[in-house]
ROSE-261209 format. One record per residue: x, y, z of N, C-alpha, C in turn; residue in three letters. Coordinates in steps of 0.02 Angstrom, whole numbers, padded with zeros to 5 digits, always signed. Layout:
N
XYZXYZXYZAla;...
***
This chain:
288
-02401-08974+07622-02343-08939+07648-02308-08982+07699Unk;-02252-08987+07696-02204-09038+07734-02165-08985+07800Unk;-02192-09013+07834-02155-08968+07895-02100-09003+07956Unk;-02039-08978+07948-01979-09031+07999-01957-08979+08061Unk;-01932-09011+08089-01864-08968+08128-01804-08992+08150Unk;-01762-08948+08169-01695-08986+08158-01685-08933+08220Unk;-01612-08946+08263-01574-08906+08311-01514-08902+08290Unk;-01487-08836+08296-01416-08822+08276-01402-08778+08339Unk;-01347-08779+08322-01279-08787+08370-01249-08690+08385Unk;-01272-08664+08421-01235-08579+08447-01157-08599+08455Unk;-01141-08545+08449-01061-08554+08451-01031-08560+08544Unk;-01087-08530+08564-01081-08564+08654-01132-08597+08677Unk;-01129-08659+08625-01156-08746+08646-01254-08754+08642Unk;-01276-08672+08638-01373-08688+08648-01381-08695+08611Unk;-01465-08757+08600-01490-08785+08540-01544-08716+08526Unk;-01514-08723+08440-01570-08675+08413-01629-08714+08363Unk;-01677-08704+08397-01751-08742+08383-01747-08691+08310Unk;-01770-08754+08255-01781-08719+08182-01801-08750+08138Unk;-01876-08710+08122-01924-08766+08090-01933-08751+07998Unk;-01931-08765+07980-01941-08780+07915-01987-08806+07861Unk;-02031-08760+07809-02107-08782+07785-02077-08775+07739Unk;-02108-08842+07662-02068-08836+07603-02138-08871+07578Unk;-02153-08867+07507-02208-08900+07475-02175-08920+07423Unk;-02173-08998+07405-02117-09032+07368-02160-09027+07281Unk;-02200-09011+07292-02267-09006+07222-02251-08924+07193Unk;-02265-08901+07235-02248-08824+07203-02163-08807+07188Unk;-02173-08757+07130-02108-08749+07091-02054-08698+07121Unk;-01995-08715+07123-01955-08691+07164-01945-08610+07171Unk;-01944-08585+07217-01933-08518+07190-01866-08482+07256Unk;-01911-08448+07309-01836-08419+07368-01844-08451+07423Unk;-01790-08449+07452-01773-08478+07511-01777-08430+07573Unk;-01837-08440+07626-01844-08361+07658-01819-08406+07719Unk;-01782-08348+07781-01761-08362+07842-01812-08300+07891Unk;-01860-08334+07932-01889-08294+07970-01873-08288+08044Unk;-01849-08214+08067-01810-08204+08120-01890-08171+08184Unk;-01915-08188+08232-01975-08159+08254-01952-08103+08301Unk;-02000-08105+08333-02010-08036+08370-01988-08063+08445Unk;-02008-07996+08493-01968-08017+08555-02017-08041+08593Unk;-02022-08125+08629-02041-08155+08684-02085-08218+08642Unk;-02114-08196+08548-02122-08255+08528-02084-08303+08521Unk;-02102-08347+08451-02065-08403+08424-02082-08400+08354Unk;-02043-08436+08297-02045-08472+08232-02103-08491+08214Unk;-02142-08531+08274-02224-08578+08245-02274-08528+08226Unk;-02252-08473+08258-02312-08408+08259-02331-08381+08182Unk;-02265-08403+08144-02277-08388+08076-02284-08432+08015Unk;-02331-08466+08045-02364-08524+08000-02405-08518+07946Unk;-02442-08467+07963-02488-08427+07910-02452-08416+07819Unk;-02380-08350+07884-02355-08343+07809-02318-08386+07784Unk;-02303-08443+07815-02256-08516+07752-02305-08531+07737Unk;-02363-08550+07752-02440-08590+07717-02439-08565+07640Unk;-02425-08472+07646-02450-08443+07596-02378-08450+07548Unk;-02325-08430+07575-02258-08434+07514-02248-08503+07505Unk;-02256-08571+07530-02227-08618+07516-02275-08634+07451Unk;-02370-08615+07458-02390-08605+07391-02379-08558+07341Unk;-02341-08526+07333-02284-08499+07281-02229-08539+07268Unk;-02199-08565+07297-02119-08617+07284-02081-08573+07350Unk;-02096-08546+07393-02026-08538+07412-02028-08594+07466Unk;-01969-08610+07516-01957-08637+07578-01937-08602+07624Unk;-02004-08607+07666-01967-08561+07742-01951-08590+07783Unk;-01910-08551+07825-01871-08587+07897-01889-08535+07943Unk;-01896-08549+08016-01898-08516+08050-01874-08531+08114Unk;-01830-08488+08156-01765-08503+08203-01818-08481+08266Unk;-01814-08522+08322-01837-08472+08387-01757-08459+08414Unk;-01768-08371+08426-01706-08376+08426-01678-08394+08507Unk;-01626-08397+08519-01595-08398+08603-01647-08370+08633Unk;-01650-08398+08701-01711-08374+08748-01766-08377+08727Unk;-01785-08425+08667-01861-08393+08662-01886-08470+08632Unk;-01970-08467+08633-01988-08548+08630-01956-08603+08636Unk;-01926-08647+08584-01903-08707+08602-01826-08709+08622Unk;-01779-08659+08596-01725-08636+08595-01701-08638+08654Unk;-01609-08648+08666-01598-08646+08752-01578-08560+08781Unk;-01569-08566+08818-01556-08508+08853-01592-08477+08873Unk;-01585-08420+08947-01604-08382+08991-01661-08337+08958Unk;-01747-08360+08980-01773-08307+08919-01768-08249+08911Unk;-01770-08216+08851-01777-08148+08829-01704-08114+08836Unk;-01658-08165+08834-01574-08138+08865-01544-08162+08824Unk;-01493-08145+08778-01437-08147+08760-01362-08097+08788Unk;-01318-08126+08768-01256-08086+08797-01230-08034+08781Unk;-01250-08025+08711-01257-07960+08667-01267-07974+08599Unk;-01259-07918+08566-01305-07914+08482-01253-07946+08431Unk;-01206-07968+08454-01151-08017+08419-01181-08077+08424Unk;-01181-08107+08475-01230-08169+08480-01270-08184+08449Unk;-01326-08164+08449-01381-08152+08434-01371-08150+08334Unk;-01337-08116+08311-01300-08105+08237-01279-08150+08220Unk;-01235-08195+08258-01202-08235+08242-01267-08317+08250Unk;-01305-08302+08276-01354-08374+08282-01403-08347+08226Unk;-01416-08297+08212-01443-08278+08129-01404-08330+08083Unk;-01338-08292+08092-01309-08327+08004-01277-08385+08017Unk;-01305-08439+08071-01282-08508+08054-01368-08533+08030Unk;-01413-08492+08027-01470-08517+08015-01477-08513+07944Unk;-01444-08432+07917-01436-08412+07868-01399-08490+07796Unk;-01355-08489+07841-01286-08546+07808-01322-08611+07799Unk;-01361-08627+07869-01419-08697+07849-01444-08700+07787Unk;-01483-08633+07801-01552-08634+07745-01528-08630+07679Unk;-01455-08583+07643-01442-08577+07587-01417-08651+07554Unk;-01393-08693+07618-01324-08747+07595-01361-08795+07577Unk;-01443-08807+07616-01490-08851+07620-01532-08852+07545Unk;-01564-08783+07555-01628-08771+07504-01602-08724+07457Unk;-01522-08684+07451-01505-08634+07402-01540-08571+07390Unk;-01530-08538+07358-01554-08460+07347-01617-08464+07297Unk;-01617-08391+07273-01600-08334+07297-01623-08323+07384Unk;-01612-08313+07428-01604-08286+07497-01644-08237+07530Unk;-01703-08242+07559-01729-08168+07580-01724-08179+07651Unk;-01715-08128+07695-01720-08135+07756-01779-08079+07771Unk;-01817-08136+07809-01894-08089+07840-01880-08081+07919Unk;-01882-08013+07929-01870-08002+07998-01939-07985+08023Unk;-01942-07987+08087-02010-07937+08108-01998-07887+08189Unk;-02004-07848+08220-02015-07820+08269-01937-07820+08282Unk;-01937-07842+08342-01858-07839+08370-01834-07883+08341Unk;-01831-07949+08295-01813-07991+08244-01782-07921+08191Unk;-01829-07873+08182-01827-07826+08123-01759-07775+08125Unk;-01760-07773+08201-01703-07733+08216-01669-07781+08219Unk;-01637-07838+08216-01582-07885+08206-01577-07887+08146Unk;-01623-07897+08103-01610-07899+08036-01581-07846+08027Unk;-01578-07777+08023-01576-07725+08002-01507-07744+08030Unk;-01467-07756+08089-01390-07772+08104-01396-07828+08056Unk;-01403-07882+08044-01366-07926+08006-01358-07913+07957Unk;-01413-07869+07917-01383-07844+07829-01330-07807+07839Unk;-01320-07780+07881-01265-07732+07882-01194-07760+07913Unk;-01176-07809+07926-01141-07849+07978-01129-07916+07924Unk;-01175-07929+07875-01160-08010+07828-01186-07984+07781Unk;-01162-07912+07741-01212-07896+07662-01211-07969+07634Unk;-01163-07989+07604-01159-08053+07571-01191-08118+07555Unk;-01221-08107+07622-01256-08196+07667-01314-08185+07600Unk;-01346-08144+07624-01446-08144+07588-01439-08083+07525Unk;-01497-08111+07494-01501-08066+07437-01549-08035+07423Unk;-01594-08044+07466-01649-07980+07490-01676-07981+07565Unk;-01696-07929+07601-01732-07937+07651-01792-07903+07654Unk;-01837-07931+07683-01913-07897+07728-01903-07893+07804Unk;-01912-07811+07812-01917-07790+07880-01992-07758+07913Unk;-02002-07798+07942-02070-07791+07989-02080-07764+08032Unk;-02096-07701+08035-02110-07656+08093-02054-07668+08136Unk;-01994-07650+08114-01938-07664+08146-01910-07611+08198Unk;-01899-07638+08263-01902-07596+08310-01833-07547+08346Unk;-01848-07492+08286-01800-07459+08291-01813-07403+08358Unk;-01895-07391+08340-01917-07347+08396-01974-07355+08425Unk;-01965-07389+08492-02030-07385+08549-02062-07357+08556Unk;-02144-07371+08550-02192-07341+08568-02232-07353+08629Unk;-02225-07423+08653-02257-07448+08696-02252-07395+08766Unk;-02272-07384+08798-02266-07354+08869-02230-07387+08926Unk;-02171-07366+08942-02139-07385+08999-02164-07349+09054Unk;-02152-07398+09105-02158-07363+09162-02096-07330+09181Unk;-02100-07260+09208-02069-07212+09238-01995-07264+09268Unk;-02019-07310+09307-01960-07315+09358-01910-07357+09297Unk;-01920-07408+09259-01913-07418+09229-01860-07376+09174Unk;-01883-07319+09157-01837-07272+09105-01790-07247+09147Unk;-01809-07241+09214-01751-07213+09280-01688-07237+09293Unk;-01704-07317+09283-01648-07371+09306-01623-07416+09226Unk;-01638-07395+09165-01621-07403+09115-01550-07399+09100Unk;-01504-07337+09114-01459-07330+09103-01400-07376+09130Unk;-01443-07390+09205-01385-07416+09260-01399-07491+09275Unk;-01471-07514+09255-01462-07590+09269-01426-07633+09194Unk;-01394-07604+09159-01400-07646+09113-01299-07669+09146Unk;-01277-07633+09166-01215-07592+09188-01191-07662+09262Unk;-01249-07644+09289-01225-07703+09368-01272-07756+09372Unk;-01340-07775+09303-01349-07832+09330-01376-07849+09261Unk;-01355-07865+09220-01379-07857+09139-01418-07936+09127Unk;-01402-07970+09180-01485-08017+09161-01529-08019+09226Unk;-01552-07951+09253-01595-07927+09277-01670-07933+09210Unk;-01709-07988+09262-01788-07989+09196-01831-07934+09204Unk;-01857-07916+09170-01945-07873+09149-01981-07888+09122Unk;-02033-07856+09126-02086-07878+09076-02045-07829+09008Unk;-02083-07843+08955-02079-07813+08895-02120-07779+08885Unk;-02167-07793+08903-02222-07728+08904-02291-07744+08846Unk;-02286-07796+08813-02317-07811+08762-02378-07830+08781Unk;-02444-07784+08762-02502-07810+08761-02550-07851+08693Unk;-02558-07907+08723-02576-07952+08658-02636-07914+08637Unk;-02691-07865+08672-02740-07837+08634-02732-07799+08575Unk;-02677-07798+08564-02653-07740+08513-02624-07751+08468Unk;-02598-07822+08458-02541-07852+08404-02605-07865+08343Unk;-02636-07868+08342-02672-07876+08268-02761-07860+08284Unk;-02805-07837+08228-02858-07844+08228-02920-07890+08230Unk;-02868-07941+08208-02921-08022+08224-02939-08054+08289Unk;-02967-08069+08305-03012-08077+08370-02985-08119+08418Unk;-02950-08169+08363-02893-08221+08395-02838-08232+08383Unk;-02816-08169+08365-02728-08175+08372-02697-08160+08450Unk;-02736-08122+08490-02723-08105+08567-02744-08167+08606Unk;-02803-08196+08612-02799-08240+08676-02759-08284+08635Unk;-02731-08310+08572-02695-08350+08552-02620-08343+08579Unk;-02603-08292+08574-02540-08257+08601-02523-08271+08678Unk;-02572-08260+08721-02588-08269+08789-02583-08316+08806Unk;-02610-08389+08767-02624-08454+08779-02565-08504+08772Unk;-02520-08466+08738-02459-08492+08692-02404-08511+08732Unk;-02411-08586+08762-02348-08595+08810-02283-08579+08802Unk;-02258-08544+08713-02194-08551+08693-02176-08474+08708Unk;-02233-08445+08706-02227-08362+08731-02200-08367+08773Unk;-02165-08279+08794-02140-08260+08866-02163-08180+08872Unk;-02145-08147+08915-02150-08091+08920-02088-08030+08947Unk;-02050-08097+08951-01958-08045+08979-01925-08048+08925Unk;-01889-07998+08939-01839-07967+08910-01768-07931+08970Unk;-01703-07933+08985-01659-07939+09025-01637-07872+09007Unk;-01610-07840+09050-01589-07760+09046-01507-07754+08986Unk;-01482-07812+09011-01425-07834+08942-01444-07820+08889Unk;-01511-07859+08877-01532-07882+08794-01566-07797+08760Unk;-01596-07777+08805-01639-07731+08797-01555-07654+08770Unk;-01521-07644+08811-01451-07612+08792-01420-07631+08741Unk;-01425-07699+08732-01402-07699+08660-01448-07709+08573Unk;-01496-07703+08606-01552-07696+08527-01581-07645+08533Unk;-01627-07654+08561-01703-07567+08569-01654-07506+08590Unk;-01625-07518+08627-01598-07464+08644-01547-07425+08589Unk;-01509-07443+08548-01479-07428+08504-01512-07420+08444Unk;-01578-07416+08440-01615-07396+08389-01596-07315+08362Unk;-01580-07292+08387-01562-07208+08339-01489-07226+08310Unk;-01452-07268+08330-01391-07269+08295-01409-07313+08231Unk;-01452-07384+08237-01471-07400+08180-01494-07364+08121Unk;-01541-07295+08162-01566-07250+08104-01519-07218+08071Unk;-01458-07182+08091-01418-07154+08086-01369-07190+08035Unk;-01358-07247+08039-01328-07279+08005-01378-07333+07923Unk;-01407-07310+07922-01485-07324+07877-01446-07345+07809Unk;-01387-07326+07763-01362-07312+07734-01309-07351+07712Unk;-01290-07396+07797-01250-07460+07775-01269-07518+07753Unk;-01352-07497+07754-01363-07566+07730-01362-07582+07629Unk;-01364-07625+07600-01337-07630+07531-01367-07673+07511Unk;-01409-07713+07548-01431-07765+07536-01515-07723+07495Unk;-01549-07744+07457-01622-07720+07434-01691-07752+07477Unk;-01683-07673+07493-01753-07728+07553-01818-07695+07563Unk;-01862-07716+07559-01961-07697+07585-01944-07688+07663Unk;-01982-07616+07650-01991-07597+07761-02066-07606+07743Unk;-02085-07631+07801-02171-07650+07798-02184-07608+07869Unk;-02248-07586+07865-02272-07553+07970-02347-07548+07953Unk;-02354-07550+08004-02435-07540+08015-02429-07476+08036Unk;-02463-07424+08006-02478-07352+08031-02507-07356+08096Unk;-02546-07377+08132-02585-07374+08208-02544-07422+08243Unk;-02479-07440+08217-02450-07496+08279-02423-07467+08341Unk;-02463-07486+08409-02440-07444+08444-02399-07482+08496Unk;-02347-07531+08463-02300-07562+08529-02215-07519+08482Unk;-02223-07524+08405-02162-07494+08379-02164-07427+08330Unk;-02161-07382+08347-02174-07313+08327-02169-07315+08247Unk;-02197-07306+08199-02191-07302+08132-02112-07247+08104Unk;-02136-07203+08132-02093-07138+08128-02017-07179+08121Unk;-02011-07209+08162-01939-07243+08169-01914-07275+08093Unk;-01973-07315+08074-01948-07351+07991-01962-07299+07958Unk;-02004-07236+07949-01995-07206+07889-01920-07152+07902Unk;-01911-07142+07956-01821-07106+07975-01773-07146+07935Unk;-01789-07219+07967-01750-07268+07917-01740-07274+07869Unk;-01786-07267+07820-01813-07263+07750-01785-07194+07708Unk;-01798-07158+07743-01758-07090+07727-01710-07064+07727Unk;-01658-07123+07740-01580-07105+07758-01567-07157+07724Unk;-01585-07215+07688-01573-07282+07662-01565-07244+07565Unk;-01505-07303+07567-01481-07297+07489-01487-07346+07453Unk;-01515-07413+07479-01493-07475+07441-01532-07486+07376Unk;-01530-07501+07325-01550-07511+07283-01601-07561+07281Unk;-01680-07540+07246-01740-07576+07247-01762-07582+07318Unk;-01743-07512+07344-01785-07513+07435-01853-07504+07407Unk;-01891-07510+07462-01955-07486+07470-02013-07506+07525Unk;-02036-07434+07518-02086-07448+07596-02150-07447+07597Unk;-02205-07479+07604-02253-07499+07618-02279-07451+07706Unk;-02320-07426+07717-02361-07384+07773-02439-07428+07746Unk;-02447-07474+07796-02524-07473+07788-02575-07436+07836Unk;-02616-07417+07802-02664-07382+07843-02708-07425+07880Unk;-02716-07422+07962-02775-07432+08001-02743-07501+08041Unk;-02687-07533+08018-02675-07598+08017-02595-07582+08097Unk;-02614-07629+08137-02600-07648+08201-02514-07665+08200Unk;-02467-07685+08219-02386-07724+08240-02381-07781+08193Unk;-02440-07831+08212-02407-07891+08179-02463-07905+08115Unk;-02431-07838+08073-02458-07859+08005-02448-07928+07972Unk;-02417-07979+07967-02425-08036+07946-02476-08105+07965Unk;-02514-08071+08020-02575-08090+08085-02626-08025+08068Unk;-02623-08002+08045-02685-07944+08029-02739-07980+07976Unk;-02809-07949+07991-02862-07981+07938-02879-07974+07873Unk;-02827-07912+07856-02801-07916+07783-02723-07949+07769Unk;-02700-07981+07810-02630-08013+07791-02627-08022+07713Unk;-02651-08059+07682-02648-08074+07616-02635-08024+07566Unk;-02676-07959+07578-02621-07920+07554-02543-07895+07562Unk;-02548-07909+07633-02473-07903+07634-02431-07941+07596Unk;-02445-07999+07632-02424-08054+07582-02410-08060+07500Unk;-02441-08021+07468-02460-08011+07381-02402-07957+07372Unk;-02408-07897+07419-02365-07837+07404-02283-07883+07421Unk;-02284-07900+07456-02182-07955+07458-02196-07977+07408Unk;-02218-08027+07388-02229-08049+07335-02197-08020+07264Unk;-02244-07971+07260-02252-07933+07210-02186-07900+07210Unk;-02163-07876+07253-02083-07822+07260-02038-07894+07247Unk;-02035-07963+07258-01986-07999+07256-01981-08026+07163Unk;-02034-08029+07159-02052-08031+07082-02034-07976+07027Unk;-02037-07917+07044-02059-07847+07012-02113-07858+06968Unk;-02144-07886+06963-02195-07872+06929-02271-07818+06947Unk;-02256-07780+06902-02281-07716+06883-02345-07737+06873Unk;-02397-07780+06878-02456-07794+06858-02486-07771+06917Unk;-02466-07799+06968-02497-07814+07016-02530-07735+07066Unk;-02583-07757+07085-02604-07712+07151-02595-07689+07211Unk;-02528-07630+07225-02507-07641+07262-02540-07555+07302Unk;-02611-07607+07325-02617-07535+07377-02595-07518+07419Unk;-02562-07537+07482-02510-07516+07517-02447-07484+07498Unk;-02426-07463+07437-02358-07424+07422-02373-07352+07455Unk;-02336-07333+07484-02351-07264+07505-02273-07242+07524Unk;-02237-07203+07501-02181-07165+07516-02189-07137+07598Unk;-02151-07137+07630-02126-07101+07697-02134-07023+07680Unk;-02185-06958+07711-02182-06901+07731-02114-06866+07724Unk;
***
């Protein structure tokens, strides 16, 4: 597996760190763009290019603004335009570079961007995977915190916080947490700006479930307890796009693609990007 990176260019001047795994032996197949979660990076998802680049596809993966190698203020962008708009120059890389067909893999607050960019660039991609996409918080805020929510975002919108994310909880394997912990590219803020314009607008995303057109897999871990499940199957239940479908696994933690059954996950995308009907897809489970 051949692994590069390259920096491209935000439309207000920051380098966006974006790495790229391709296996020049295996037979060509999609071109995936992986968008991460909030306070990681791109490298974190090494696992799953290991596993699709042995299928044919080529993945890329962006850290986005504020986050690992990428420039800017961490965990801050200026708003969810930004942020959209440094998606689909990654988008434009990866198709112009390596060509289609196009999937965009989102995950967590990546997931809730994705979920704006299908709806904001139907056109760009021609399928997406959304990962426990964080339409609705579960994690526990502190009180003062939900108090001054409304009003810091208002008079000081790159005011930092923690995010709240405890690495004991992102997966079942023994070393995906102190790995997480250890991870100089990690952070743990998130800016009262950034937070107003993604998590927080999670019920209007739900609400709007319907614009999206693009055909896409919602993936969640049933016991994930940093992004409420409830939120993607709302999603799911108001969604029209053709060849949706949702996956609920049972027992399995946030960052199902880091879980100790990953590989099935892995098989079930797979399998939905393929359609092929052979396959074992114990995780299918319809939304309640």
């Amino acid at each position: 597996m051949n692994d590069s990176t390259v920096m491209l260019k935000t439309a207000d001047g920051l380098d966006l760190h974006l790495r790229r795994w391709k296996d020049a032996s295996a037979p060509r197949a999609w071109t995936f763009v992986v968008v991460h979660g909030l306070g990681e990076h791109g490298g974190r998802y090494q696992r799953f290019a290991e596993w699709f680049t042995e299928q044919g596809a080529t993945v890329y993966a962006v850290d986005l603004r504020g986050h690992g190698r990428s420039g800017g203020p961490r965990g801050h962008a200026p708003n969810l335009e930004a942020l959209l708009d440094d998606i689909d120059r990654v988008v434009r890389h990866a198709r112009d570079e390596s060509g289609g067909p196009l999937v965009l893999v989102a995950h967590s607050f990546g997931g809730l961007l994705g979920i704006a960019y299908a709806m904001a660039y139907p056109d760009r991609i021609d399928r997406a995977v959304f990962s426990a996409p964080g339409l609705k918080v579960k994690a526990q805020v502190p009180a003062w915190k939900r108090a001054i929510g409304s009003v810091l975002p208002k008079i000081a919108p790159r005011a930092s916080l923690s995010n709240e994310v405890d690495p004991s909880i992102l997966s079942h394997d023994p070393q995906v947490g102190p790995a997480y912990s250890a991870d100089p590219l990690v952070h743990n803020r998130i800016t009262a700006g950034l937070y107003s314009s993604t998590f927080a607008r999670g019920e209007t995303f739900i609400a709007r479930a319907g614009n999206v057109r693009v055909p896409f897999l919602l993936l969640h871990g049933a016991q994930d307890q940093l992004i409420d499940p409830a939120g993607s199957q709302r999603f799911f239940s108001r969604a029209t796009a053709p060849e949706r479908a949702f996956i609920l696994y049972p027992g399995m933690y946030h960052e199902i693609f880091n879980e100790v059954e990953q590989e099935m996950v892995f098989q079930d995308i797979e399998s939905w990007l393929t359609q092929r009907t052979d396959a074992q897809l114990t995780g299918w489970n319809p939304p309640p």
